[in-house]
C-alpha angles and dihedrals in degrees: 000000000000126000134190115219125178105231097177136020129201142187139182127193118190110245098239122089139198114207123201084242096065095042084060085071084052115051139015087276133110113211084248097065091051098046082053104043101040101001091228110135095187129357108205111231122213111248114253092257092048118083136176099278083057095052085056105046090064094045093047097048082051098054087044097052090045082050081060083218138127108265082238099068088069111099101178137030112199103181124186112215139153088184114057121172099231131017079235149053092024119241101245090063068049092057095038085060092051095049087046099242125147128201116355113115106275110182138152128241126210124200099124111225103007091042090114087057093053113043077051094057095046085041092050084056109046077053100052088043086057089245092122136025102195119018128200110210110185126180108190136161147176086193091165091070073069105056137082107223103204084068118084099184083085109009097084088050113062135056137153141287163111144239143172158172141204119216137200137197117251145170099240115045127262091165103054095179152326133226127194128186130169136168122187093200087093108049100116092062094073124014157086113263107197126071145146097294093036137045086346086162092072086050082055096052088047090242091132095133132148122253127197149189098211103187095047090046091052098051084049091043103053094037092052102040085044089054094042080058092066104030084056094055097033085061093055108028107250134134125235087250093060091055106098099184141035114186112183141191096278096226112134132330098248095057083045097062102032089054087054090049105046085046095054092231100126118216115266079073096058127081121226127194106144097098085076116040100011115217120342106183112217083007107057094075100057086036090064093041101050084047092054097052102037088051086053099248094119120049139162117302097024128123112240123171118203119203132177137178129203149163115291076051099263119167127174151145155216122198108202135202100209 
């Protein structure tokens, strides 16, 4: 039997930050407020010439290099993003021009938040039908095209980002299992209501901005992400205290904390990144990964499980061997 297994992670962050100090300038907010409320101290923003694709490219070539492997053994590319840079083609056909490659299926997938969980999730099984080999799985976003920044119930939250992973097929598993959940009820609590089919003169008037509920969103969220924790383990038969690693959404602290909690993991077993980039949408997960390992917390053999929640709402999982 196949299996899919991630050889090499990557992660790129745009150099310029914007500190909670100089979004007090900004919007009715101290720096206080923010570091209480999310825990995020600065959120980096793409430049005005530097799109998602770019934001990829260098997260991609990143993973690749940490594979140790030649560009051309990829044969799919399967990248998450909100934010893509046209309605058409997708970025990730984008991505496949700027790392050379021809001819192996290159989409996107959308499914906000948790949009890293799911395109692994699609790439982990076109590797264990046979259908690829190597997989390239991006999340990558420029979220703060999104945002209305005279609105500081989201604001202070979102930034800008990209991660990936390349994976490999295997005979022992490094990717134990998946687990994908959606549920368009409750559409209306995060999202962005105008598009291409619908309101599109809002999109023309470059009022395209997310709206939330936040209170609702952080009950969902940390009952969801707290239940992904056990369905995962319960499919493959492990306990919470031979999980080594928890790497959540980054979305905000608190739901950080209260999904750890809840779960009974304690938290020199979660990784935290948000502090740093704040959240990155389809990005956030694969940023705290490729930190983590690059930082030398995860290593191989060990048990992390990677969760993320978005509008939709969509919620899922991967628990990985590494």
């Amino acid at each position: 039997m196949k299996f899919s297994r991630i050889i090499g992670t990557g992660g790129y962050l745009p150099e310029k930050v914007l500190t909670n100090r100089e979004l007090e300038s900004m919007i009715d907010t101290t720096e206080q407020w923010i570091m209480s409320r999310t825990g995020i101290s600065e959120r980096r923003i793409a430049a005005d010439d530097e799109f998602t694709v770019d934001l990829a490219e260098h997260a991609a070539r990143q993973a690749i290099d940490a594979a140790a492997i030649n560009p051309r053994e990829i044969d799919l590319i399967v990248l998450a993003t909100t934010t893509a840079d046209q309605v058409f083609p997708s970025t990730a056909c984008l991505l496949q021009h700027r790392l050379g490659l021809e001819g192996c299926p290159a989409f996107d997938v959308q499914a906000v938040c948790a949009g890293f969980i799911f395109a692994l999730g699609v790439a982990d099984n076109f590797v264990r039908s046979g259908a690829s080999r190597c997989a390239l799985v991006v999340g990558a976003e420029t979220f703060s095209r999104i945002i209305d920044w005279s609105d500081r119930r989201t604001c202070v939250l979102f930034g800008d980002g990209a991660g990936a992973v390349v994976l490999t097929a295997d005979s022992q598993p490094g990717v134990l299992s998946t687990h994908l959940h959606s549920d368009g009820k409750y559409k209306d609590l995060l999202c962005v209501p105008v598009g291409i089919s619908r309101n599109f003169s809002k999109v023309q008037a470059g009022a395209a901005y997310t709206t939330m509920q936040g209170g609702e969103v952080f009950r969902w969220a940390v009952t969801a992400m707290s239940d992904l924790i056990d369905e995962a383990l319960t499919a493959n038969r492990l306990h919470k205290e031979q999980l080594d690693w928890l790497i959540p959404h980054q979305a905000n602290i608190r739901i950080i904390e209260a999904v750890g909690k809840r779960a009974g993991i304690p938290k020199h077993k979660v990784v935290v990144t948000v502090q740093q980039h704040g959240n990155t949408s389809a990005a956030s997960v694969p940023l705290a990964l490729d930190q983590a390992v690059r930082d030398g917390r995860v290593t191989a053999g060990q048990y992390v499980l990677l969760e993320g929640f978005g509008g939709g709402f969509t919620w899922g999982s991967a628990l990985l061997k590494m």
